[in-house]
DOGU-659541 format. One line per 4 residues: number of its first residue (from 1); their letters; for each residue x, y, z of N, C-alpha, C, O. Coordinates in Angstrom, 1 decimal, padded with zeros to 4 digits. Atoms other than C-alpha are relative to their C-alpha. Last residue first. Layout:
NUM> A> X,Y,Z,X,Y,Z,X,Y,Z,X,Y,Z | ...
This chain:
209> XXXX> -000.6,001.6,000.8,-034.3,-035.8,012.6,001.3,-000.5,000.6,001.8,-001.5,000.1 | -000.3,000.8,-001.5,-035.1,-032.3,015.3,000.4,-001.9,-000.8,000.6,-002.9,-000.1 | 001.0,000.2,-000.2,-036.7,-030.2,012.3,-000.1,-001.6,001.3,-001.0,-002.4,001.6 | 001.4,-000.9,-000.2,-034.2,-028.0,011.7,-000.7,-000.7,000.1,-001.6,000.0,-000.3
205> XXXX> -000.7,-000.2,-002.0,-031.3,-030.9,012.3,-001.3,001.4,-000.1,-002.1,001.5,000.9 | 000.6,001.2,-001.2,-033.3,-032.8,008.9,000.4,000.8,001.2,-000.3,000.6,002.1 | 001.0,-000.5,-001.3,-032.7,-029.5,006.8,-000.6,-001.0,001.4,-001.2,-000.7,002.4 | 001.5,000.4,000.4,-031.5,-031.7,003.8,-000.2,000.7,001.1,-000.4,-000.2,002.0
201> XXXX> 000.3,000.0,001.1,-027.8,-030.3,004.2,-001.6,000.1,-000.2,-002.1,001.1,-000.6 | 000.4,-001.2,-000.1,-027.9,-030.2,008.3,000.1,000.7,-001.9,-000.1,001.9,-002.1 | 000.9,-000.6,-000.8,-028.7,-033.7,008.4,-000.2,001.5,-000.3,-001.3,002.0,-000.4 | 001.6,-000.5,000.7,-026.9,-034.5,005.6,-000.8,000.4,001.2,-001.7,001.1,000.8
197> XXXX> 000.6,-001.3,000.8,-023.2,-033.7,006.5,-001.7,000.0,-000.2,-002.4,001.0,-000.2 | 000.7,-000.5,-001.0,-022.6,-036.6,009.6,-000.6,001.7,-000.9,-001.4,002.5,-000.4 | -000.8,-000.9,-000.5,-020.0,-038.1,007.5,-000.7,001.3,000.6,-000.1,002.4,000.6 | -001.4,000.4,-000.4,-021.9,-041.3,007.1,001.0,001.3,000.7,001.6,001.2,001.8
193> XXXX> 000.5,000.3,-001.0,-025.0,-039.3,006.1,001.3,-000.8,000.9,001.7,-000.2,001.9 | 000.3,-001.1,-001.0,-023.1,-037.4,003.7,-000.8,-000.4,001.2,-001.0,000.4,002.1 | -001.4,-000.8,-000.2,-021.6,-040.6,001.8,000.1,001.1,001.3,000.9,001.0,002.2 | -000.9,000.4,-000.7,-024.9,-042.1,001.7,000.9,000.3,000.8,000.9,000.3,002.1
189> XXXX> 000.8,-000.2,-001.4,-026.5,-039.0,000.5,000.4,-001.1,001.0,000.4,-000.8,002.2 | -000.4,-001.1,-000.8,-024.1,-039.3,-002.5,-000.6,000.3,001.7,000.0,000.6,002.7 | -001.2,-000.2,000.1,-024.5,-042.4,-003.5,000.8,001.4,001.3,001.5,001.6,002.3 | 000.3,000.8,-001.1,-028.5,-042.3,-003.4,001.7,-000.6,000.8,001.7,-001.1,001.9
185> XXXX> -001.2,001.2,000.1,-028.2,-039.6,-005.5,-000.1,-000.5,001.3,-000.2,000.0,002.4 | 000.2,001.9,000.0,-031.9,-038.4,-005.2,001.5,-000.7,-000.5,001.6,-001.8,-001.1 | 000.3,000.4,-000.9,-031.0,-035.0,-003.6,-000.6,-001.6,000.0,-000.8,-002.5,000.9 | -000.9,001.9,-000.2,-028.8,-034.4,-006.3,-000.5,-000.1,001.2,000.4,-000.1,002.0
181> XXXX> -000.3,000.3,001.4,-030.5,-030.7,-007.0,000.2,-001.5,-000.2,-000.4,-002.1,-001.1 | 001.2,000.2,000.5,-031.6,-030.4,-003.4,-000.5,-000.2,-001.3,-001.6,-000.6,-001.7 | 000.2,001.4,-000.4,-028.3,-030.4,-002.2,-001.1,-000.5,-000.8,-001.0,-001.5,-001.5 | -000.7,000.5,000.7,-027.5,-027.2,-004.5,-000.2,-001.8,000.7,000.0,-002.8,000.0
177> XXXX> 000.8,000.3,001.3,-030.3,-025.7,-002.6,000.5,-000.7,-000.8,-000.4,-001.3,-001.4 | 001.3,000.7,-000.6,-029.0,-026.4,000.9,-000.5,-000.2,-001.8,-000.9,-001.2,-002.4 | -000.8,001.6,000.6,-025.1,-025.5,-000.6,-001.4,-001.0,000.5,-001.3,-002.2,000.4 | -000.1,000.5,001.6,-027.2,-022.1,-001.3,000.5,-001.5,-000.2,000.3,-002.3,-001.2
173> XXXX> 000.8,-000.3,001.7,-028.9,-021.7,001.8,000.3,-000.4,-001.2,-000.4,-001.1,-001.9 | 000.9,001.8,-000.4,-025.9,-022.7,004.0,-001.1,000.1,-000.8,-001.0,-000.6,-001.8 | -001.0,001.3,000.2,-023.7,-019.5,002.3,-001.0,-001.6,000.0,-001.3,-002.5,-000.9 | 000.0,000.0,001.4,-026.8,-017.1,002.6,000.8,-001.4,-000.7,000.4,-002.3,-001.4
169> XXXX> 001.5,000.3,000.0,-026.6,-017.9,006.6,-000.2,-000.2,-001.9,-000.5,-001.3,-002.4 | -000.1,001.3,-000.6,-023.0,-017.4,006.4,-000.9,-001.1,-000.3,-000.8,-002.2,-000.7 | 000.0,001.2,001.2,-023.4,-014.4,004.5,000.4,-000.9,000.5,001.4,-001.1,-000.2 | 000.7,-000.7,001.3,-025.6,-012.6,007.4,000.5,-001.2,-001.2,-000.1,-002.2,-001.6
165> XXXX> -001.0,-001.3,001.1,-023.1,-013.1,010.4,-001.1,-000.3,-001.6,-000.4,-000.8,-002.5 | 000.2,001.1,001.2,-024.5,-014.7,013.6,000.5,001.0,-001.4,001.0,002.1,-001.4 | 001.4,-001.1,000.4,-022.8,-012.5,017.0,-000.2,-000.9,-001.4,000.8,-001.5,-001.8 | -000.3,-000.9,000.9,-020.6,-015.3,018.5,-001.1,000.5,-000.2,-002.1,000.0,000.2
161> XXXX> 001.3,-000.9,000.3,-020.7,-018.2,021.0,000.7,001.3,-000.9,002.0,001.5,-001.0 | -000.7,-001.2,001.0,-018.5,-021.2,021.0,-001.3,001.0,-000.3,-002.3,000.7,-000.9 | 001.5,-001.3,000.5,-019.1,-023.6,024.1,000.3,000.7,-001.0,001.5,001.1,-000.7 | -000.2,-001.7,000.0,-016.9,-026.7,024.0,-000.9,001.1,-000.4,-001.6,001.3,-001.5
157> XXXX> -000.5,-000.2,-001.7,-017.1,-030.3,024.3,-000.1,001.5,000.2,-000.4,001.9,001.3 | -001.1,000.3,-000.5,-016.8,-030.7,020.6,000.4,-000.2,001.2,001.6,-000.5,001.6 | -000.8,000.4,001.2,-018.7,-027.9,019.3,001.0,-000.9,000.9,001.8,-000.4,001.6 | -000.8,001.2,-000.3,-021.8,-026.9,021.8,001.0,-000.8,-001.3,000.5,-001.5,-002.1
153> XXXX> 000.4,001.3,000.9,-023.5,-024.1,020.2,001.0,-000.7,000.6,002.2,-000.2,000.4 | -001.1,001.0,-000.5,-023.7,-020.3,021.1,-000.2,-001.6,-000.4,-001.2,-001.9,-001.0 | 000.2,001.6,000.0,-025.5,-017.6,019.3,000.8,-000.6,000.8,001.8,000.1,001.2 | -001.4,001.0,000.3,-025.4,-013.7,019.0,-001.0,-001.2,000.4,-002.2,-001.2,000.7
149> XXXX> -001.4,-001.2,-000.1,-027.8,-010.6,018.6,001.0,-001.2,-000.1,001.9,-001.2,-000.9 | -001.3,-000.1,-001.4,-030.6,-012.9,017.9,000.7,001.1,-000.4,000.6,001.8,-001.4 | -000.8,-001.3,-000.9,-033.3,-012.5,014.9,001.0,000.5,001.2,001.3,001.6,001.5 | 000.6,-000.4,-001.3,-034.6,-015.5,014.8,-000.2,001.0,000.6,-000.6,001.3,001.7
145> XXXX> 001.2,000.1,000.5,-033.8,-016.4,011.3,-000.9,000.3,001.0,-002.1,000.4,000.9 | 000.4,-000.4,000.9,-030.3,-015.1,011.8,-001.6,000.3,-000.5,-002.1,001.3,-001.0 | -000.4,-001.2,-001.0,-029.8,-017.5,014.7,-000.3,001.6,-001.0,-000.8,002.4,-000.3 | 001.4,000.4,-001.0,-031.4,-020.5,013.1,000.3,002.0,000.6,-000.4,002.9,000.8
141> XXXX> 001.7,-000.3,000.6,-028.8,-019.6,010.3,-001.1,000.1,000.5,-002.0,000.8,-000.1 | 000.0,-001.3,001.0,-025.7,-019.2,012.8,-001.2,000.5,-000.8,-001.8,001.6,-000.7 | 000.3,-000.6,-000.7,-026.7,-022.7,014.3,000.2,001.8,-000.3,-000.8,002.5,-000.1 | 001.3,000.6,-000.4,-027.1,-024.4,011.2,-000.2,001.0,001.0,-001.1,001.8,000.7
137> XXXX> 000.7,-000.9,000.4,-023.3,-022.6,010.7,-001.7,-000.1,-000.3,-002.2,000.9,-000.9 | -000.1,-001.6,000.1,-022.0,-023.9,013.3,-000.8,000.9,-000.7,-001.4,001.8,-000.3 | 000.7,-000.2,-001.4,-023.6,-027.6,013.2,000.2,001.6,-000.1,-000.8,002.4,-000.4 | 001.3,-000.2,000.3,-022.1,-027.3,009.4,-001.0,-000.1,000.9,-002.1,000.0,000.5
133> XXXX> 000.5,-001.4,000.7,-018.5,-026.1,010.3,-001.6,-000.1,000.2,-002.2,000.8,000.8 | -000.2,-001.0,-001.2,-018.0,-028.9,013.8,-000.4,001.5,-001.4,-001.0,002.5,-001.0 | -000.1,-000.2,-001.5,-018.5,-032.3,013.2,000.3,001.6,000.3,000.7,002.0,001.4 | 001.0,000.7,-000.6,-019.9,-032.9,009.6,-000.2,000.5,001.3,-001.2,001.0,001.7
129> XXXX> 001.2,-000.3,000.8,-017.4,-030.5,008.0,-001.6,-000.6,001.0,-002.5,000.1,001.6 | 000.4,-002.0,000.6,-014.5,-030.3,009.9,-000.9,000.2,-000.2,-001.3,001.3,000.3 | -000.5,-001.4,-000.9,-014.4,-033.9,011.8,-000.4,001.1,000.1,-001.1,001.7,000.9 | 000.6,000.0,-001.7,-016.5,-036.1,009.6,000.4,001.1,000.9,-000.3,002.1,001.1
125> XXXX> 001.6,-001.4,-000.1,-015.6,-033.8,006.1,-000.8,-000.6,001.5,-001.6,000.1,002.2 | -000.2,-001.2,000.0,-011.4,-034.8,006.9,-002.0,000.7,000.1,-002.5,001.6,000.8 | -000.1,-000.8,-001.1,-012.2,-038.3,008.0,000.0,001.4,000.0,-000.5,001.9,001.0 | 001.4,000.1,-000.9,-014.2,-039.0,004.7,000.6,001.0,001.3,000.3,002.2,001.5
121> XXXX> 000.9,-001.2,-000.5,-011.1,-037.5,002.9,-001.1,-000.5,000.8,-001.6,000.4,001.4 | -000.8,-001.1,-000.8,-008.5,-040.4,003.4,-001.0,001.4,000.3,-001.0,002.1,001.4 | -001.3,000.5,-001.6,-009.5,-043.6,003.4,000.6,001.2,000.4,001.2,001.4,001.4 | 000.4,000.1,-001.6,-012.7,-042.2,001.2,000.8,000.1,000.7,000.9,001.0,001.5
117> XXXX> -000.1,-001.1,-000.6,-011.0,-041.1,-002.1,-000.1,-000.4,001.6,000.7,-000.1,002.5 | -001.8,-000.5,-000.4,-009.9,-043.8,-004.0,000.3,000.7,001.3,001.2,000.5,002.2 | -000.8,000.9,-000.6,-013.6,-045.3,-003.4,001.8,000.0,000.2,002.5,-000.5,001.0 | 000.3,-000.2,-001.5,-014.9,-042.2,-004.1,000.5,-000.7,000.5,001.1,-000.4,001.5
113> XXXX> 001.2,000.6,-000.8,-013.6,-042.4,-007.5,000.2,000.2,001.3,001.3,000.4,001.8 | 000.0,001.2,-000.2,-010.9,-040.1,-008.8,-001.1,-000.7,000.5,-001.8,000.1,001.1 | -000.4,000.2,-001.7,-010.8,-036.8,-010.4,-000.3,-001.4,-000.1,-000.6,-002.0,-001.1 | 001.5,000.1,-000.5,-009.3,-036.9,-013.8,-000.5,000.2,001.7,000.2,000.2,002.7
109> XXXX> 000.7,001.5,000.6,-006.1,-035.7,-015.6,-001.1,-000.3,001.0,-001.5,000.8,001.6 | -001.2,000.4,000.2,-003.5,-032.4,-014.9,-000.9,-001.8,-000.2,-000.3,-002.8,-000.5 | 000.8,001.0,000.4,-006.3,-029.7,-014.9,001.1,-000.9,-000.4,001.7,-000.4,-001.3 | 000.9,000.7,001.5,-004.5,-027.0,-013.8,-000.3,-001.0,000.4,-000.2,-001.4,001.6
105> XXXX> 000.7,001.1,000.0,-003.9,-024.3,-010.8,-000.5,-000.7,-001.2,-001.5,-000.3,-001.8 | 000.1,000.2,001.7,-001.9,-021.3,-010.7,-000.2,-001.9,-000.2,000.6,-002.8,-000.4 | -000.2,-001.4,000.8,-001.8,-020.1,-007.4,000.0,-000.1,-000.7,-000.1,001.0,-001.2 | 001.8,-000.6,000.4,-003.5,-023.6,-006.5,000.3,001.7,-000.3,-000.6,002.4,-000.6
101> XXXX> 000.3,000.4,001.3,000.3,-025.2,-006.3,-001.7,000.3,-000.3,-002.3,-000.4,-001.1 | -000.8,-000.3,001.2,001.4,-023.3,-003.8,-000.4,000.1,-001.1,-000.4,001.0,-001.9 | 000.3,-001.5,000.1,-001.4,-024.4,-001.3,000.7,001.1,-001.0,000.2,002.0,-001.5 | 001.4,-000.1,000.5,-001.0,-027.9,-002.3,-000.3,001.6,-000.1,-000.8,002.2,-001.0
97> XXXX> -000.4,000.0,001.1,002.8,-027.8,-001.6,-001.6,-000.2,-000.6,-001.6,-000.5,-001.8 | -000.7,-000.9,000.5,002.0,-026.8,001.8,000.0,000.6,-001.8,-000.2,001.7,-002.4 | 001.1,-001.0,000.0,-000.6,-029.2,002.3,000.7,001.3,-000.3,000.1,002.2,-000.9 | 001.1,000.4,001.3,001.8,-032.0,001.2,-000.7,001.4,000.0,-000.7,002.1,-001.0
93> XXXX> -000.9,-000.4,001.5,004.7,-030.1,003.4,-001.1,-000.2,-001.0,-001.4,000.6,-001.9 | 000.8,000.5,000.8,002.1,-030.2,006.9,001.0,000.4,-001.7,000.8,001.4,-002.4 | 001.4,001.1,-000.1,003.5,-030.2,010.2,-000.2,-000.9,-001.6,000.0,-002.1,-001.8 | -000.7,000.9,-000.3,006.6,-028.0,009.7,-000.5,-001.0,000.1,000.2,-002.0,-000.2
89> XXXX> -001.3,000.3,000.9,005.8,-025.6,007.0,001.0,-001.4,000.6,001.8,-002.1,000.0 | 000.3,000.7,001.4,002.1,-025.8,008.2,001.6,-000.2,-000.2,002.0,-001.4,-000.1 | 000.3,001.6,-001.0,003.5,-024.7,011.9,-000.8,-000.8,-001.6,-000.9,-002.0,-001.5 | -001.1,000.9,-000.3,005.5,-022.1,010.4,-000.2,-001.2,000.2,000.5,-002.2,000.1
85> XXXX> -000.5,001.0,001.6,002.7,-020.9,008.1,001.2,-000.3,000.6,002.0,-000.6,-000.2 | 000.1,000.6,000.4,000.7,-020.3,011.3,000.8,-000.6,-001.2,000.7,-001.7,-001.6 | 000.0,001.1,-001.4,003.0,-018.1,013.2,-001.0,-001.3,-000.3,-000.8,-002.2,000.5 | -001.3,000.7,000.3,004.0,-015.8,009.5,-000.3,-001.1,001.3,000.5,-002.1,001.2
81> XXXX> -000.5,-000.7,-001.2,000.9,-014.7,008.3,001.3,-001.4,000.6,001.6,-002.6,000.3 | -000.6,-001.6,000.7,000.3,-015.7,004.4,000.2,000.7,001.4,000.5,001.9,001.2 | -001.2,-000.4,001.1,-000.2,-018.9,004.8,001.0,000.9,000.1,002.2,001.0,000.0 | -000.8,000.8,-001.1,-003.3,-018.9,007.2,001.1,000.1,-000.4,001.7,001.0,000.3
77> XXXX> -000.4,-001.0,-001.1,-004.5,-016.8,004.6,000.8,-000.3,000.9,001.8,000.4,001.1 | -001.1,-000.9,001.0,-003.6,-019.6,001.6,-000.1,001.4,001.0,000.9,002.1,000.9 | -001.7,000.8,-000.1,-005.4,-022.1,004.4,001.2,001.0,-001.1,002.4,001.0,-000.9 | 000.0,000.2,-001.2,-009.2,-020.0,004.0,002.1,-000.1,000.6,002.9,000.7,001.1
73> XXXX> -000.1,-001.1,-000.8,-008.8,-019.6,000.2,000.0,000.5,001.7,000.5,001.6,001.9 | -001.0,-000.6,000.1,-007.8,-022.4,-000.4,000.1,001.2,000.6,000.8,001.7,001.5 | -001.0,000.3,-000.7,-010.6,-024.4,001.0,001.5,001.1,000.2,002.2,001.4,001.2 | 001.3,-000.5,-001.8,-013.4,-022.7,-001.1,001.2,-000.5,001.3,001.1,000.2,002.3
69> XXXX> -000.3,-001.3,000.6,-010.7,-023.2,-004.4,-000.7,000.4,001.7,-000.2,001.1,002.6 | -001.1,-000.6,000.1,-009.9,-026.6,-003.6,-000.2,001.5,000.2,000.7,002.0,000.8 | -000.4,000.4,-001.2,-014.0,-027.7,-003.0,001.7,000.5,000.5,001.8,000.8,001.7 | 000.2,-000.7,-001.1,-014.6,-026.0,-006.3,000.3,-000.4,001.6,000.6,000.6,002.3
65> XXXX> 001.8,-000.2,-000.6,-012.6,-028.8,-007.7,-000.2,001.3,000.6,000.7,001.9,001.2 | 000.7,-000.9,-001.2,-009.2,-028.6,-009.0,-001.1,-000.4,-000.2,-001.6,-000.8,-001.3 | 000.0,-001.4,000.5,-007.7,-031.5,-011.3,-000.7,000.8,001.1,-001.2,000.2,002.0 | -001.4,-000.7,000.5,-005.5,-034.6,-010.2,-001.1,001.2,-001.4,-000.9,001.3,-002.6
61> XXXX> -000.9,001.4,001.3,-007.6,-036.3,-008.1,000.7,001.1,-000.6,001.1,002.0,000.0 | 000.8,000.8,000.4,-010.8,-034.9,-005.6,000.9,-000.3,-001.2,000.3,-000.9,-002.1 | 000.9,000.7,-000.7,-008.9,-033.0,-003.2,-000.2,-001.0,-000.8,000.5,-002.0,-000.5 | 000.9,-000.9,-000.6,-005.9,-031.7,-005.5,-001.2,-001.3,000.6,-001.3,-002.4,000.1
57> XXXX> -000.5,-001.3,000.4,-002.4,-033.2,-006.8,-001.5,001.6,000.8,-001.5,002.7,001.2 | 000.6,-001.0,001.7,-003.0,-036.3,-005.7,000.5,001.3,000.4,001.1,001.7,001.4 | 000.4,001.0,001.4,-001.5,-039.4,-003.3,-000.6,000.7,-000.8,-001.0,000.2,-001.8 | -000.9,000.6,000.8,000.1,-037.1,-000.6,000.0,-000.8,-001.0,001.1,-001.0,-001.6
53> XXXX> -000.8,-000.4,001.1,-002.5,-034.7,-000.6,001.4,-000.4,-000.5,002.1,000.0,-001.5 | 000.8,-000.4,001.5,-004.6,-037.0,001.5,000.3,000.6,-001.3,-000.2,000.2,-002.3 | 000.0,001.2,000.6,-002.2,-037.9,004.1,-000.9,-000.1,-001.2,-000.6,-000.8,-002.2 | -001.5,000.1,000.3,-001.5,-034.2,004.8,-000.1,-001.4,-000.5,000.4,-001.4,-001.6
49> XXXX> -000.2,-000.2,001.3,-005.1,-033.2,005.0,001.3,-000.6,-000.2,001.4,-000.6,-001.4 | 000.8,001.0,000.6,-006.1,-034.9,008.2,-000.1,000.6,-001.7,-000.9,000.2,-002.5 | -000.4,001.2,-000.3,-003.3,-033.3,010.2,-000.7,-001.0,-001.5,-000.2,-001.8,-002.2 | -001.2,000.3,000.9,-003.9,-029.9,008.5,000.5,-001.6,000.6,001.4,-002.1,-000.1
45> XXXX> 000.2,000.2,001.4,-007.3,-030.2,009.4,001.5,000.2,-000.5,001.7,-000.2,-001.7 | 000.9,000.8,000.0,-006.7,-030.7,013.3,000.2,-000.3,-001.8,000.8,-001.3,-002.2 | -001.0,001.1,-000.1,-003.9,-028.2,013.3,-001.0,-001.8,-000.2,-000.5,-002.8,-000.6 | -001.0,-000.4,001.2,-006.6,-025.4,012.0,001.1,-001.4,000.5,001.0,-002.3,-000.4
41> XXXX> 000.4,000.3,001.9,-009.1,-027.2,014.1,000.4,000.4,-001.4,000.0,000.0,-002.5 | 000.2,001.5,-000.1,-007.1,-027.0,017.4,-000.6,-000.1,-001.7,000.0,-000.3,-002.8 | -001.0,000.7,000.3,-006.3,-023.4,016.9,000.2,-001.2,-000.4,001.0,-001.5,-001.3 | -000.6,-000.6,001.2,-009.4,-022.2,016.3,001.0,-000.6,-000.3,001.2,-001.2,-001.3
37> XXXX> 001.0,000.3,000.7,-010.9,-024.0,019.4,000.8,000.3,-001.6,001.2,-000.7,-002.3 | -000.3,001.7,000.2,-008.2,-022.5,021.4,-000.5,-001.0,-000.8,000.4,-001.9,-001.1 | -001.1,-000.1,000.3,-009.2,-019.0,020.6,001.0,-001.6,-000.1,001.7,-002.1,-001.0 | 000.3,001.8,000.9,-012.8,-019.9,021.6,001.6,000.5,-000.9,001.4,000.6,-002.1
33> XXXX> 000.8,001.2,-000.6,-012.9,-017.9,024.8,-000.4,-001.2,-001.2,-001.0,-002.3,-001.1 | -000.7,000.5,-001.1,-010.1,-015.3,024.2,-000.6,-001.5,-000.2,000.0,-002.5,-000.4 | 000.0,-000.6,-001.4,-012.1,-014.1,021.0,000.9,-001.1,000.9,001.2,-002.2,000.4 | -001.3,000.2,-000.7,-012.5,-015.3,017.3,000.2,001.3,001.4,000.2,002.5,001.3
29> XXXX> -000.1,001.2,-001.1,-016.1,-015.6,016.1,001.5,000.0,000.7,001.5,-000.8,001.6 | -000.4,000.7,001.1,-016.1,-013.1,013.0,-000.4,-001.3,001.2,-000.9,-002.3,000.8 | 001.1,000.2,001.0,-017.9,-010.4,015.5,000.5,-001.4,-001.4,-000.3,-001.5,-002.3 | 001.0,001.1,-000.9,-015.4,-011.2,018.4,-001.2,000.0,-001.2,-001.9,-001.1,-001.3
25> XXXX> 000.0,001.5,000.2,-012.8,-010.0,015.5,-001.1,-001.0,001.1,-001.3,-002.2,001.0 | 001.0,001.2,001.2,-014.1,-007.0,014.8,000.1,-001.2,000.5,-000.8,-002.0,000.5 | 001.4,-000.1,-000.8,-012.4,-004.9,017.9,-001.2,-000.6,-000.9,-002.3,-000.8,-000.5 | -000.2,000.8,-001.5,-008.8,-006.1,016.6,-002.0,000.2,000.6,-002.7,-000.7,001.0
21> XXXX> 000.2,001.6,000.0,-009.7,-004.6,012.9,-000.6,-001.0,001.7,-001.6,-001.6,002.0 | 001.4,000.6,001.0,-010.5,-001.1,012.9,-000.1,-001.5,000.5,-001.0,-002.0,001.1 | 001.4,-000.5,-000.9,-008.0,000.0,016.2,-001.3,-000.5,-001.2,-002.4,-000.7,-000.7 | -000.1,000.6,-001.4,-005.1,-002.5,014.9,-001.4,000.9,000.1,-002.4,000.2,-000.2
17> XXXX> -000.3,001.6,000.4,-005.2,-001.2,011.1,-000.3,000.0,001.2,-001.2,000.8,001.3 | 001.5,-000.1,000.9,-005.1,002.5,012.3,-001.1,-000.9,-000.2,-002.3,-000.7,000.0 | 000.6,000.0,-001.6,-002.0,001.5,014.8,-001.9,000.2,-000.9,-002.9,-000.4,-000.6 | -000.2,000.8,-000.3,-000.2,000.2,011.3,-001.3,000.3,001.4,-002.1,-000.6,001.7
13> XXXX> 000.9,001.1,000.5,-001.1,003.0,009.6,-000.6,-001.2,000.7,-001.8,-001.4,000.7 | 001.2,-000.5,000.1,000.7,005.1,011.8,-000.9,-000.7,000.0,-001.6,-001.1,000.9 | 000.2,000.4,-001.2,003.8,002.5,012.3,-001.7,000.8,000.4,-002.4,000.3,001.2 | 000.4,001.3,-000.2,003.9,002.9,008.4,-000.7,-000.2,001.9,-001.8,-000.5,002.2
9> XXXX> 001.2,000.0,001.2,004.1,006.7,008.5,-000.8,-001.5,000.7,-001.6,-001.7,001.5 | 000.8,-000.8,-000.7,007.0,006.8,011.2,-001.5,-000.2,-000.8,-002.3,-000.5,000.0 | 000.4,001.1,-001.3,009.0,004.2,009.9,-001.3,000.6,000.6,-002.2,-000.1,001.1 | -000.7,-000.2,-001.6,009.0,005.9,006.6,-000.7,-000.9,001.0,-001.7,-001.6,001.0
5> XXXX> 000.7,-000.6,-001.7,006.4,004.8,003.6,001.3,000.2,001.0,001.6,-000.9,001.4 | -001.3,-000.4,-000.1,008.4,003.9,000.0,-000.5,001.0,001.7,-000.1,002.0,002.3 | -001.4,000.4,000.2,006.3,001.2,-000.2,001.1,000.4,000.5,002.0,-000.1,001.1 | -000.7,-001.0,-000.3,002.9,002.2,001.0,001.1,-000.2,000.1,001.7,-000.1,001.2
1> X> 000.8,-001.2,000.0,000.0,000.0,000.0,000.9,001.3,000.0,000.4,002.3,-000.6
């Protein structure tokens, strides 16, 4: 933003930066009281990605998926500050070299069957996906549709409360509608019942299923 900035300038900005930002973050969900939480499930998912990206080039085989791109963006932040991308650089090289390699991302041959896939990503959508984003953000949408000021939601043993956030709610909506497209793959709903996703896909956790 400010290249040829002095110490004095930048250190300005810098305090500018800190008074906008820092007082946002209990609105994103990050505070003292789920600070731990964060952490755990960023080391969590780089655990259960690392054996996964050692046999392909992306999630679902050797070309990008939307699923790459909605991931990356999340882990290519993480990245890009220097106290996480030590603990990727030492943890996790596959996921490293996955995050690299989606700056400029090709189509290098097919994705793979599910059966390639399972041994390694199921665990990753039980945990992340099943066990702890789409409870969150079910509970975020209820919370939205209720009008609240904030929410809380048992994740894991642990309380995580936050004010609900608008495109979140929008977010679950669309991957609800897109369920609803392939809602007679019998394959697929399998898959998502197994890894604890359909309930709050098909709306079953709104109506206590």
């Amino acid at each position: 933003m400010a290249p040829d900035a002095g110490e004095e300038e930048l250190e300005q900005t810098a305090q500018t930066i800190r008074e906008r930002m820092v007082n946002r973050v209990w609105f994103v969900g990050s505070s003292a009281h789920t600070a731990q939480q964060i952490e755990d499930s960023f080391k969590d998912t780089l655990a259960l990605l690392e054996p996964h990206l050692a046999k392909r080039p992306y999630l679902f085989g050797r070309r990008p998926a939307f699923a790459d791109f909605g991931l990356w963006g999340q882990l290519y932040n993480t990245h890009r500050d220097p106290t996480p991308r030590a603990i990727i650089e030492v943890q996790a090289p596959n996921t490293l070299s996955w995050i690299e390699r989606m700056l400029d991302p090709k189509a290098e041959g097919d994705f793979e069957s599910w059966d390639n896939l399972a041994a390694t990503l199921k665990p990753l959508l039980n945990d992340q996906v099943g066990g702890l984003f789409l409870p969150w953000s079910h509970a975020n949408a209820q919370a939205i549709e209720q009008g609240a000021e904030s929410f809380s939601i048992e994740l894991r043993g642990g309380s995580w409360e936050q004010k609900p956030q608008k495109y979140h709610a929008r977010s679950l909506a669309a991957l609800r509608a897109r369920h609803r497209s392939v809602s007679n793959d019998e394959a697929l709903n399998a898959v998502l019942s197994e890894t604890g996703c359909l309930p709050y896909l098909a709306q079953l956790a709104q109506s206590g299923q």
